[in-house]
VOPAGU-2260 file (C-alpha; in pm, 1 decimal, decimal comma):
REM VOPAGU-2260
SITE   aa  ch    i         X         Y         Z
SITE  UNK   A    0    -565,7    2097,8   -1205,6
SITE  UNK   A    1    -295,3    2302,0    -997,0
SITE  UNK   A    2    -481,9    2556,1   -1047,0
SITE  UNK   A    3    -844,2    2501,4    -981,3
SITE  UNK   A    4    -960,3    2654,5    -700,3
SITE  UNK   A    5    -889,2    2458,1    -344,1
SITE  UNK   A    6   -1076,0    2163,3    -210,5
SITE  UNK   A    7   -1300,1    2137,6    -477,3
SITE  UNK   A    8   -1339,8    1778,7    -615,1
SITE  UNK   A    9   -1389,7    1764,3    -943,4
SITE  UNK   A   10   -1499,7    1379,0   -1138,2
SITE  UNK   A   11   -1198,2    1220,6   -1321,1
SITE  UNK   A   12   -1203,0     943,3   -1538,0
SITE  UNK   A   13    -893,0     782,3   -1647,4
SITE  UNK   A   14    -758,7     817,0   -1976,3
SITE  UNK   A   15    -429,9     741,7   -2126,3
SITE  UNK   A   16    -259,1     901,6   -2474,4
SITE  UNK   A   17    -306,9     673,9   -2790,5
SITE  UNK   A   18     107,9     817,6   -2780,2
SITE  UNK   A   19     214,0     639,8   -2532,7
SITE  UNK   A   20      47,4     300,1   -2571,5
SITE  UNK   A   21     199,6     317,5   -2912,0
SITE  UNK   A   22     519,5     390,6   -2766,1
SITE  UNK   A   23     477,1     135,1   -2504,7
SITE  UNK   A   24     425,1    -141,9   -2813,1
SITE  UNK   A   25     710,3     -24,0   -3061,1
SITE  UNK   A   26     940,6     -38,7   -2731,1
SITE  UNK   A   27     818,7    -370,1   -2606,0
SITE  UNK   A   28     858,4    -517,5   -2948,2
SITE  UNK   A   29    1242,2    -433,0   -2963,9
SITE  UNK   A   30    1314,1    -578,5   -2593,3
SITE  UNK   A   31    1638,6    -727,0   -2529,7
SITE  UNK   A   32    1631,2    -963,1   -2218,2
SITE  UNK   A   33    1906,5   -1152,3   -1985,3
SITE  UNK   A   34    2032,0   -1501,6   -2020,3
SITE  UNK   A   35    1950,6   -1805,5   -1754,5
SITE  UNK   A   36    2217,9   -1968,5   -1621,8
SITE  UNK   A   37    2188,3   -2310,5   -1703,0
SITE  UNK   A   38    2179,7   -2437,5   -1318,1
SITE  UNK   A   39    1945,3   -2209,8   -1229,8
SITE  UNK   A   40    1593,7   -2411,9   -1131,4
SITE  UNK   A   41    1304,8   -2266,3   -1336,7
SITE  UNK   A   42    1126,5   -2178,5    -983,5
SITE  UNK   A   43    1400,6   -2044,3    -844,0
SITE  UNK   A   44    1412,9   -1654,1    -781,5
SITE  UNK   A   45    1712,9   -1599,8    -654,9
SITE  UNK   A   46    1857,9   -1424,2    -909,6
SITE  UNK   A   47    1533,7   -1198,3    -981,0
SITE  UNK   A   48    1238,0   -1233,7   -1181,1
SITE  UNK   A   49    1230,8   -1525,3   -1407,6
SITE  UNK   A   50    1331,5   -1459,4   -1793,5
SITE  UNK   A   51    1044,3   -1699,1   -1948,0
SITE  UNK   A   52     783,7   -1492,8   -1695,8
SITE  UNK   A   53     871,8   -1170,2   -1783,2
SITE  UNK   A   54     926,4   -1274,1   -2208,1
SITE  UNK   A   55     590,0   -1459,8   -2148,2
SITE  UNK   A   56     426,0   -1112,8   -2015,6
SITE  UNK   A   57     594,2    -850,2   -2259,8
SITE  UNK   A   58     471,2   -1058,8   -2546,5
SITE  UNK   A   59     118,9   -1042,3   -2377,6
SITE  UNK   A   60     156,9    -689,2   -2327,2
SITE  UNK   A   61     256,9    -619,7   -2716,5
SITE  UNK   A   62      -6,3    -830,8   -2860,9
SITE  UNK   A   63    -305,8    -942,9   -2613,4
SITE  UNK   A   64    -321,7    -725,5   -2354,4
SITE  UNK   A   65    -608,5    -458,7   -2381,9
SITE  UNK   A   66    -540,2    -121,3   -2215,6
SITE  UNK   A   67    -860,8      23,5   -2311,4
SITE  UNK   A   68   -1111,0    -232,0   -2197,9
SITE  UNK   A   69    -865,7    -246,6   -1854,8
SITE  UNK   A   70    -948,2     173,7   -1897,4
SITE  UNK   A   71   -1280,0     133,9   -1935,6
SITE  UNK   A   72   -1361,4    -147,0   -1605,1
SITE  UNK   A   73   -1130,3     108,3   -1399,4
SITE  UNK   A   74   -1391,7     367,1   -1466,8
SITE  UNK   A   75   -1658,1     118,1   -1411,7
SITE  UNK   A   76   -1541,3      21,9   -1099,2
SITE  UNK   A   77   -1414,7     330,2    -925,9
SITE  UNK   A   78   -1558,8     654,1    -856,9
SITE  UNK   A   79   -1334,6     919,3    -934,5
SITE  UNK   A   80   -1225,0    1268,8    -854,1
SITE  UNK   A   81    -960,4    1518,8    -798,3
SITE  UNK   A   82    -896,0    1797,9    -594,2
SITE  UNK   A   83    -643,9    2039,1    -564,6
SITE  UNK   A   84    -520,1    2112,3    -183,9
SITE  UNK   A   85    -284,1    2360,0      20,5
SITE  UNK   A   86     -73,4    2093,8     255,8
SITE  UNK   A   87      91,0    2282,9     521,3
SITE  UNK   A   88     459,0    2266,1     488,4
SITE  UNK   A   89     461,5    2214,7     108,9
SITE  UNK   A   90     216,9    2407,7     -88,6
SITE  UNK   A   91     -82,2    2335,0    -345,7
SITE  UNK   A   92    -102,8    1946,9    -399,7
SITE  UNK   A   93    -349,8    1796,2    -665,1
SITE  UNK   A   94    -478,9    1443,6    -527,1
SITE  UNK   A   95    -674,6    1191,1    -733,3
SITE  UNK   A   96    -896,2     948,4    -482,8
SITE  UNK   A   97   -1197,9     706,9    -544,5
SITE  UNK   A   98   -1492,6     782,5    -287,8
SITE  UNK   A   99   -1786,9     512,1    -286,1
SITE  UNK   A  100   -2059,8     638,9      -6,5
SITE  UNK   A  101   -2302,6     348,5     145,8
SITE  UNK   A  102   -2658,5     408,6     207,9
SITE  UNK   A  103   -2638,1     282,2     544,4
SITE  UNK   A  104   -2683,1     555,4     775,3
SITE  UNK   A  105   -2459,8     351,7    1004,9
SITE  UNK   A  106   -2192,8     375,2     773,1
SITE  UNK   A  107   -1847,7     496,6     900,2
SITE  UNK   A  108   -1607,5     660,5     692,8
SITE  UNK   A  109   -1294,4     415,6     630,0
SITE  UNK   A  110    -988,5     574,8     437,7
SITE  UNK   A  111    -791,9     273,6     276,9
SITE  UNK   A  112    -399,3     358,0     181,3
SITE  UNK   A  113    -146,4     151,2     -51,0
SITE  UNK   A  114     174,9     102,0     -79,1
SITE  UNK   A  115     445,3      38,3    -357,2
SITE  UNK   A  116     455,7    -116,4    -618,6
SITE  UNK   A  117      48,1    -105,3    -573,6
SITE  UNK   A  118    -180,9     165,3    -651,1
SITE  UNK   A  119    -541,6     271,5    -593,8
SITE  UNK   A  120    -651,1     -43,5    -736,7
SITE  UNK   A  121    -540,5    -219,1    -463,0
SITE  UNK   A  122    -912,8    -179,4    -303,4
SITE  UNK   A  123   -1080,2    -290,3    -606,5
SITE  UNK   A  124   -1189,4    -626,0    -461,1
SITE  UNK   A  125   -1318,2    -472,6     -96,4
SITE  UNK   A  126   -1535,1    -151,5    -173,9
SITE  UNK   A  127   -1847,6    -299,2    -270,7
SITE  UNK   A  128   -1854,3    -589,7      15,2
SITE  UNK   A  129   -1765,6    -298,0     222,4
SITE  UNK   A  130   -2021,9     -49,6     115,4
SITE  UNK   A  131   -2263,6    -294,8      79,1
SITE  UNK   A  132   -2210,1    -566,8     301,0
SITE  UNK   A  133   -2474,1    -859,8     220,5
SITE  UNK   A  134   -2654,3    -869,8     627,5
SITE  UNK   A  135   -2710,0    -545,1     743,1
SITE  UNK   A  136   -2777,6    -699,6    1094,1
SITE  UNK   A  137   -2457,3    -815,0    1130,9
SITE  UNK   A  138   -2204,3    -633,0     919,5
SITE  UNK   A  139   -2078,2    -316,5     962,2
SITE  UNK   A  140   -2119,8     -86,4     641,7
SITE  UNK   A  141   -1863,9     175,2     557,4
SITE  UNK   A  142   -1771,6     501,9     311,2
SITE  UNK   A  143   -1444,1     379,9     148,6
SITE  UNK   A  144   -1226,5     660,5      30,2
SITE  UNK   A  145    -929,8     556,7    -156,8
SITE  UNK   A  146    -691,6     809,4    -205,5
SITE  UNK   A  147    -394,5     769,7    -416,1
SITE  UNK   A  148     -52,6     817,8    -291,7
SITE  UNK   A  149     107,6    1126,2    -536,8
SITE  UNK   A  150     297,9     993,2    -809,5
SITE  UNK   A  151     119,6     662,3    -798,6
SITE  UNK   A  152    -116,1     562,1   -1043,0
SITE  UNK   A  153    -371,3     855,3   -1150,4
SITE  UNK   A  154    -200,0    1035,0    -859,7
SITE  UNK   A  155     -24,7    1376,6   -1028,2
SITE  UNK   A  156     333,8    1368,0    -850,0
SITE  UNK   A  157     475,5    1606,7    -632,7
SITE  UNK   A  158     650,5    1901,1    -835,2
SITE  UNK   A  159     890,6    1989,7    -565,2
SITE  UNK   A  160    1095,9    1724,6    -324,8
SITE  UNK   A  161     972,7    1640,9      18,4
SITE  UNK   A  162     685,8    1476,5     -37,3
SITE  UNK   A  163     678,0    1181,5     172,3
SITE  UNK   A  164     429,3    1009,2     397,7
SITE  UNK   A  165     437,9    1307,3     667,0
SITE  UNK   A  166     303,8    1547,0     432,8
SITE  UNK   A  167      92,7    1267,9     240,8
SITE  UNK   A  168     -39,3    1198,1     563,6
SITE  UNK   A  169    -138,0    1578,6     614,9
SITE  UNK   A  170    -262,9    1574,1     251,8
SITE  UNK   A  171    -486,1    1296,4     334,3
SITE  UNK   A  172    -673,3    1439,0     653,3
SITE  UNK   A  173    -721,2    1794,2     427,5
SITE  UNK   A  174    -903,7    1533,0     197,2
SITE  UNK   A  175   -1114,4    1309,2     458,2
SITE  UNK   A  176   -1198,2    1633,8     696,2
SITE  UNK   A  177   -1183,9    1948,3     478,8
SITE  UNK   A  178   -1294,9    1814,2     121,7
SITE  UNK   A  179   -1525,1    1584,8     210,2
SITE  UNK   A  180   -1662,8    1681,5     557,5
SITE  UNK   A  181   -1505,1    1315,1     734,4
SITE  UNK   A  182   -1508,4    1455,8    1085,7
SITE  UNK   A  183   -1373,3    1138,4    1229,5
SITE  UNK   A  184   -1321,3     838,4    1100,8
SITE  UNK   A  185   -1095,2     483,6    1048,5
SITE  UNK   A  186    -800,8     405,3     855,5
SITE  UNK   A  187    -662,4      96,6     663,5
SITE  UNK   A  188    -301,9      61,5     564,3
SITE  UNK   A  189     -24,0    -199,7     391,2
SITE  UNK   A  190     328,4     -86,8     350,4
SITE  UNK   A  191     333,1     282,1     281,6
SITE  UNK   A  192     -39,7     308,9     361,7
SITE  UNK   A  193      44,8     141,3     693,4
SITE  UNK   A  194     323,6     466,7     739,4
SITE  UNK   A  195      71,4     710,7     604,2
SITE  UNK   A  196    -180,9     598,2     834,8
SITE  UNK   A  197     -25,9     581,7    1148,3
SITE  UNK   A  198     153,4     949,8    1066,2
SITE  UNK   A  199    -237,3    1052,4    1012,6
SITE  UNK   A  200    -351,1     867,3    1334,7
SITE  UNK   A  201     -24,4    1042,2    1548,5
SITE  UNK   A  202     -52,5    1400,0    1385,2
SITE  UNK   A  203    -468,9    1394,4    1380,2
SITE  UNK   A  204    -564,8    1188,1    1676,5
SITE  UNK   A  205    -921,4    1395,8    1682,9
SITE  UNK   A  206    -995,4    1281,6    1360,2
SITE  UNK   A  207    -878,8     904,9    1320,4
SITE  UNK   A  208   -1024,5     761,0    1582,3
SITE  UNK   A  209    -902,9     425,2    1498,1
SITE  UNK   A  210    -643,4     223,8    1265,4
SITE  UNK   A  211    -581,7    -145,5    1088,7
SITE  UNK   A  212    -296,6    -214,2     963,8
SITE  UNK   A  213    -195,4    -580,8     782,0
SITE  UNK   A  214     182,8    -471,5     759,0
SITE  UNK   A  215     368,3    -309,3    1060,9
SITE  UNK   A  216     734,2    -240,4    1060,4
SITE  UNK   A  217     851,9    -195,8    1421,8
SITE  UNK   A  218    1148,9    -372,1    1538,3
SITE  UNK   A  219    1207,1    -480,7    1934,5
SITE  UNK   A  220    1178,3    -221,4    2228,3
SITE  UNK   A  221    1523,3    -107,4    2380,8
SITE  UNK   A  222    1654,6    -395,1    2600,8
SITE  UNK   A  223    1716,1    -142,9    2892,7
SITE  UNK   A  224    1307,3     -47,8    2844,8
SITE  UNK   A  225    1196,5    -427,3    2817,0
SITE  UNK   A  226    1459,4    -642,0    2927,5
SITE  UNK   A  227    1167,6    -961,5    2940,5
SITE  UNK   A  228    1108,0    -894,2    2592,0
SITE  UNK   A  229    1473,2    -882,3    2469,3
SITE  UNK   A  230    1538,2   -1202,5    2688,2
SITE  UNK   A  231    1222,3   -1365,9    2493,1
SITE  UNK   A  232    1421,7   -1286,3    2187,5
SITE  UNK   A  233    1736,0   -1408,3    2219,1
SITE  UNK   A  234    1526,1   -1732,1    2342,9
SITE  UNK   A  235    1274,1   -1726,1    2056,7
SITE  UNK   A  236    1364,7   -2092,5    1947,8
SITE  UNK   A  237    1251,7   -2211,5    2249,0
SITE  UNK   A  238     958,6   -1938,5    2393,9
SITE  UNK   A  239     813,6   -1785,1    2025,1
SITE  UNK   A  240     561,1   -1969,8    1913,2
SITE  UNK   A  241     534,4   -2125,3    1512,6
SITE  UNK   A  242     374,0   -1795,0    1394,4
SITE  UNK   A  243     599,5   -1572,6    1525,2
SITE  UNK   A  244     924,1   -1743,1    1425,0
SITE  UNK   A  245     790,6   -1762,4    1097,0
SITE  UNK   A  246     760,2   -1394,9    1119,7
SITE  UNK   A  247    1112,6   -1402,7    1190,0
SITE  UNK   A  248    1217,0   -1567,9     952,9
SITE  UNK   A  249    1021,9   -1357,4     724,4
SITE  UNK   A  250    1210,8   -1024,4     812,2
SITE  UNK   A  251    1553,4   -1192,7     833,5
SITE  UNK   A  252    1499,7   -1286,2     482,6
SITE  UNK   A  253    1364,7    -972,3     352,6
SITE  UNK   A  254    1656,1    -765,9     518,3
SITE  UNK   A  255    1894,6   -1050,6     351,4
SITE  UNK   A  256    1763,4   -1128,0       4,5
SITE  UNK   A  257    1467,8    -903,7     -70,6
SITE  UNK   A  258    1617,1    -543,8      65,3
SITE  UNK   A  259    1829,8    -420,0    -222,0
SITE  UNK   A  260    1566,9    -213,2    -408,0
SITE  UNK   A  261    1481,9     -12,9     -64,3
SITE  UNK   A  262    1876,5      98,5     -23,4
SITE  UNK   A  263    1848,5     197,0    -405,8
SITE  UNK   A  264    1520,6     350,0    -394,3
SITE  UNK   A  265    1553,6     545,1    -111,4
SITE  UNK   A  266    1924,7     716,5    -232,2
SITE  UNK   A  267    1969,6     737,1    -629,3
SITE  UNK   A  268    1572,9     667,0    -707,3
SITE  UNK   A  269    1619,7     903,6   -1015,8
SITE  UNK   A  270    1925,1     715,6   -1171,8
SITE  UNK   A  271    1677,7     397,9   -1165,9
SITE  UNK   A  272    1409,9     590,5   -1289,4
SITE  UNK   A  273    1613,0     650,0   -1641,7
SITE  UNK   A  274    1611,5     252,1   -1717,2
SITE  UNK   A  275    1273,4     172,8   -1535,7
SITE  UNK   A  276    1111,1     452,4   -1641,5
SITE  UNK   A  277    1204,4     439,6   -2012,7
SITE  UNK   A  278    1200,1      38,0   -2011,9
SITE  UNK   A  279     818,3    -111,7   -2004,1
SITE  UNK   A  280    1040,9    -454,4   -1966,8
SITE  UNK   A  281    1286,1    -296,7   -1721,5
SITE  UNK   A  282    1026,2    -229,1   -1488,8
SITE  UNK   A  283     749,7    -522,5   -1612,2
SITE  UNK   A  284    1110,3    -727,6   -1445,1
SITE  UNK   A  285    1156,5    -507,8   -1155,5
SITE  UNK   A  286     755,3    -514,7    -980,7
SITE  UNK   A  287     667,0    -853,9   -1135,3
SITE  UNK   A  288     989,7   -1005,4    -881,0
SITE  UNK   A  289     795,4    -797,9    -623,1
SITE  UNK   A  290     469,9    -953,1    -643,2
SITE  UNK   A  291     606,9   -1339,8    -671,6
SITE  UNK   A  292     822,5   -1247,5    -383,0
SITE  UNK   A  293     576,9   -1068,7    -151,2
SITE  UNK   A  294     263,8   -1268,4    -261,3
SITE  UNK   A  295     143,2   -1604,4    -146,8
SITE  UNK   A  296     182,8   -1762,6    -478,0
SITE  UNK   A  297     105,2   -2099,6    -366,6
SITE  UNK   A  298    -267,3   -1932,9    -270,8
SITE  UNK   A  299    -337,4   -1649,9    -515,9
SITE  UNK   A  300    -141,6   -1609,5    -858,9
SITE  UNK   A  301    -193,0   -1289,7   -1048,3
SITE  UNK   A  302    -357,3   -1319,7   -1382,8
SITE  UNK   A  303    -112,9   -1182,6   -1663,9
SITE  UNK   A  304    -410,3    -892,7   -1689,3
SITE  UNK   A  305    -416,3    -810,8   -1313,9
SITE  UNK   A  306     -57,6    -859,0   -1301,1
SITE  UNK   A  307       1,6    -574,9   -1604,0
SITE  UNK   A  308    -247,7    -334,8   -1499,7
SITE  UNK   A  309     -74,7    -300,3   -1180,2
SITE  UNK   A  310     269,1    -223,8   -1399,5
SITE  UNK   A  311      47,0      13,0   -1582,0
SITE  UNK   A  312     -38,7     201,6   -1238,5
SITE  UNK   A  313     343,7     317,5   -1229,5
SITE  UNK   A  314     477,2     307,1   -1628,3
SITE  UNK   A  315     247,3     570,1   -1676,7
SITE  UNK   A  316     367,1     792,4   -1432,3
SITE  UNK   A  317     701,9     650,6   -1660,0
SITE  UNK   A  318     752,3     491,9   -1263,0
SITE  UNK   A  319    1037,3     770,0   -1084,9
SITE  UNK   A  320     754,8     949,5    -863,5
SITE  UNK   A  321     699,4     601,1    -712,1
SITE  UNK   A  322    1095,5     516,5    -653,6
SITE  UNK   A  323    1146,1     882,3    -508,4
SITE  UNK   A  324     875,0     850,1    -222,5
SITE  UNK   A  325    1132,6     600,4     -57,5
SITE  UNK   A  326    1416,5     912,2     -41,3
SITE  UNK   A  327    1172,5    1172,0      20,6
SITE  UNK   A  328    1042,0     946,2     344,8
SITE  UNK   A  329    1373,0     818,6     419,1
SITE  UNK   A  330    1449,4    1241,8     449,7
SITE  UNK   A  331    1169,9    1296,5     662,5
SITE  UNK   A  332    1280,2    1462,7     974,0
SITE  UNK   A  333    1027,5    1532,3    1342,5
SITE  UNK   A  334     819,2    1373,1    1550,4
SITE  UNK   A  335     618,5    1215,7    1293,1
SITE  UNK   A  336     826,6    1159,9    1079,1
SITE  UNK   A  337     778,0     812,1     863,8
SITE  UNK   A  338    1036,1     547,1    1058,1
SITE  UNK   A  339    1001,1     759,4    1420,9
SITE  UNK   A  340     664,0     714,2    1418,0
SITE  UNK   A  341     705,4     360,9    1502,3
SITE  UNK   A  342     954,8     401,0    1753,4
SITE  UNK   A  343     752,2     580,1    1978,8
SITE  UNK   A  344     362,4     470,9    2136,0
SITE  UNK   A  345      16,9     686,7    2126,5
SITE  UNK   A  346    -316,3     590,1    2184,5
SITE  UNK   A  347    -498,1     510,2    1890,7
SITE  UNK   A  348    -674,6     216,2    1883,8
SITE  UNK   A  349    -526,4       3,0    1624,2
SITE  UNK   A  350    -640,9    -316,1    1521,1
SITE  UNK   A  351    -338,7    -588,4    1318,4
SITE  UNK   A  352    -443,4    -853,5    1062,3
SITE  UNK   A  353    -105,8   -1102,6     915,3
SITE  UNK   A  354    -103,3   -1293,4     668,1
SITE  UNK   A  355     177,5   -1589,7     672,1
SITE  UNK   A  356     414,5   -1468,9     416,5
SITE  UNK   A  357     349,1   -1102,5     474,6
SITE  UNK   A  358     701,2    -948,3     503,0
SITE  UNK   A  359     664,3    -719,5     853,0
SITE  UNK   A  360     455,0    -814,8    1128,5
SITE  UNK   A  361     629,7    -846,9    1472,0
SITE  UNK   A  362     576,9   -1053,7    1755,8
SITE  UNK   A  363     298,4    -860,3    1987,1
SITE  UNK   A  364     554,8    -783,1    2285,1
SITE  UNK   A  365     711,3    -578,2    2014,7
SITE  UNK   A  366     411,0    -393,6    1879,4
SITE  UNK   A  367     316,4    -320,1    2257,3
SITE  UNK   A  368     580,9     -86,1    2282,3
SITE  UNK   A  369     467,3     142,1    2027,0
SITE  UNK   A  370      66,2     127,3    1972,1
SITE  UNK   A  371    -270,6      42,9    2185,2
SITE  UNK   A  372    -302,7    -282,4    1969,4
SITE  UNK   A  373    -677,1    -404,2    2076,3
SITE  UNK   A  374    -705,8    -641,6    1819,3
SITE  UNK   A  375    -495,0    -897,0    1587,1
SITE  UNK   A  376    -640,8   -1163,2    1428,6
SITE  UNK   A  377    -411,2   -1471,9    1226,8
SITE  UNK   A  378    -460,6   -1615,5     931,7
SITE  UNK   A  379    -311,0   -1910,9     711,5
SITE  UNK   A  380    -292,2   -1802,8     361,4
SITE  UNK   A  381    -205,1   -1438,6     233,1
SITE  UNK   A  382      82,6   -1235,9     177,5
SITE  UNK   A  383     202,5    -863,4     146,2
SITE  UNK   A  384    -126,3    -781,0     -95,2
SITE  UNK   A  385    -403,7    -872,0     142,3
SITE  UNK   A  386    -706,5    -677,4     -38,2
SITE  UNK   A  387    -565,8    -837,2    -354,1
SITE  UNK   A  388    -485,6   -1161,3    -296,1
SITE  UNK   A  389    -795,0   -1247,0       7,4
SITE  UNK   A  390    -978,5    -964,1      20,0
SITE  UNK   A  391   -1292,5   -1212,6     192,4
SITE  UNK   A  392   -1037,6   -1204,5     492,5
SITE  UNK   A  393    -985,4    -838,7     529,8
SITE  UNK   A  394   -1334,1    -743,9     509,4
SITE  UNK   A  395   -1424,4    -948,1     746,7
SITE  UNK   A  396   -1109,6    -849,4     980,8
SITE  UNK   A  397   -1237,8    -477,6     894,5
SITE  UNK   A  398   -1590,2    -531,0     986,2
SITE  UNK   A  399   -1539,3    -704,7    1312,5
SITE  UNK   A  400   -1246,8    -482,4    1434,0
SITE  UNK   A  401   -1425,3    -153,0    1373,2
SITE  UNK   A  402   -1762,6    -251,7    1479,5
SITE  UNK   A  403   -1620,8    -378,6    1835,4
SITE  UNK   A  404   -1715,0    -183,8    2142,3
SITE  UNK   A  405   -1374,0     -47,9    2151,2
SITE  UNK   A  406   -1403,6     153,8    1822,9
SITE  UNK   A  407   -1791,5     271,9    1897,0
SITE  UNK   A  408   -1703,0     392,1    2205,0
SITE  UNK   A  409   -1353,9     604,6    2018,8
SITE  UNK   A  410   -1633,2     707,2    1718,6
SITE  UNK   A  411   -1840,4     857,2    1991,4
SITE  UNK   A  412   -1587,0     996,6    2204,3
């Protein structure tokens, strides 16, 4: 694909070697895995991902689990396509993205953006009520492109270094405006898609005309800027309210328990690439922790097939591209650059959906430092995979944010 000529889409379907399923077995099959310590409570994940969850999925993997009918419902379900594209500052870039149109003339273009350890997939449960939305006198319809982050998934991976959520952000707008003729249009992002967004919303403001976001990673304005906020935080036991201590608590215990694989990720990704990346249990251990972590377990559980399709998305990419997008963003250096962007405010409209156990979503006095939020909206089940775990609640979240006055009147500006 490097090199077809640019921004011309051409259909992909999704097809992996016969090699390295067979490799994937044989390895599997000779699997050598950790001891429990005998105190240890079988629900508790302290440690890391539980030994009888991960044996349990392996031997699924080996012996039930069937790649090719998986293969075969991706295709099904996804419209496919890829595209070679020249990003300014980097060079030729081939991107693989799903793009389902609605026949509602209505319709407004909605680009929806991952994260890690996720994938395309991610959106598998939202395009069709978003496309085709069941009233047509009350719902707003949309054209969801889903565009996969480089390295993730289908998504070829960046041959040179540098390729972080700046550039994928540029990447992105050559796809929505210059491949497919997106003049303006919304955004939707969780974890990295929430950074890739935002960097598209800051660096294209002509274009993305408004943003949602269910994860947003801004911490408290300078106490010198916003000395009533900073005094509402040091009191936050007495003037937060329950939501937004549990928020709280849910960053203090990311940034305490949960933060170890961003400090490796982001430095040596490479040297963790060599055991995940050659281990289908290594890293079936290392995302599996991530999703009972991150999820709200005690709402949605992940069947063992959902649950090793995602692990697919990154073992066939044998899972480094995905570990080296922390360093290249944590290198990122400028104005819109990945962790500046949400230290400093533009106009955007942008529109916040959280989810209880979601693992970044700050208190509103924070987030009105650094974006023109005009809508948030609560909710009492969900975690860090919304469109996965209650995808009912982000459509609807999606449909009444961007079909408020506030986002007509920024379509039409």
């Amino acid at each position: 694909m490097s090199d077809q000529p640019l921004n011309q889409p051409v259909p992909y379907t999704l097809h992996l070697d016969d090699a390295l399923l067979d490799l994937t077995k044989k390895k599997l099959e000779l699997a050598r895995y950790p001891e429990e310590q005998s105190d240890i409570a079988d629900d508790d994940w302290s440690q890391g991902a539980k030994v009888k969850v991960v044996k349990r999925l392996a031997e699924y993997w080996a012996n039930g689990y069937d790649w090719r009918a998986e293969e075969a419902r991706i295709n099904a379900d996804f419209n496919q396509f890829k595209v070679n594209v020249d990003v300014p500052g980097y060079g030729p870039q081939v991107l693989h993205y799903a793009h389902h149109s609605s026949s509602r003339p209505d319709a407004i273009p909605l680009v929806f953006v991952q994260g890690w350890p996720g994938s395309f997939l991610e959106a598998r449960k939202i395009i069709e009520p978003l496309t085709n939305p069941p009233d047509p006198s009350t719902h707003q319809a949309f054209h969801v492109i889903v565009p996969s982050i480089p390295g993730f998934g289908p998504g070829d991976p960046p041959a040179k270094s540098g390729f972080g959520p700046m550039l994928t952000a540029r990447a992105f707008k050559i796809l929505m405006v210059d491949v497919l003729g997106y003049k303006r249009f919304v955004t939707q992002g969780g974890d990295w898609g929430a950074m890739i967004t935002r960097s598209m919303a800051m660096q294209y403001p002509e274009h993305v005309r408004a943003c949602h976001h269910n994860f947003f990673p801004c911490g408290p304005p300078p106490w010198y800027k916003a000395p009533l906020t900073m005094g509402r935080l040091i009191l936050s036991p007495y003037l937060y309210t329950n939501r937004e201590l549990g928020n709280l608590k849910n960053m203090q215990y990311y940034q305490k328990e949960q933060g170890g694989y961003l400090k490796q990720q982001s430095t040596r990704p490479q040297s963790l690439g060599f055991g995940l990346g050659d281990s289908p249990i290594g890293l079936l251990g290392w995302l599996v922790e991530k999703f009972h972590e991150w999820m709200d377990v005690a709402n949605y559980t992940m069947s063992d097939d959902e649950t090793l399709t995602f692990v697919m998305m990154h073992w066939m990419q044998g899972a480094t591209p995905g570990l080296r997008y922390y360093k290249m963003a944590f290198a990122e250096e400028g104005e819109f650059s990945t962790f500046k962007s949400f230290t400093k405010y533009f106009e955007v409209p942008t529109g916040l959906s959280h989810f209880p156990k979601e693992i970044a979503m700050p208190p509103h006095d924070w987030v009105a430092w650094v974006a023109n939020e005009q809508f948030r909206r609560e909710h009492d089940r969900g975690g860090h995979f919304a469109a996965v775990e209650c995808p009912e609640l982000l459509v609807q979240d999606l449909r009444d944010w961007f079909s408020s006055e506030v986002v007509r009147k920024a379509m039409q500006a």
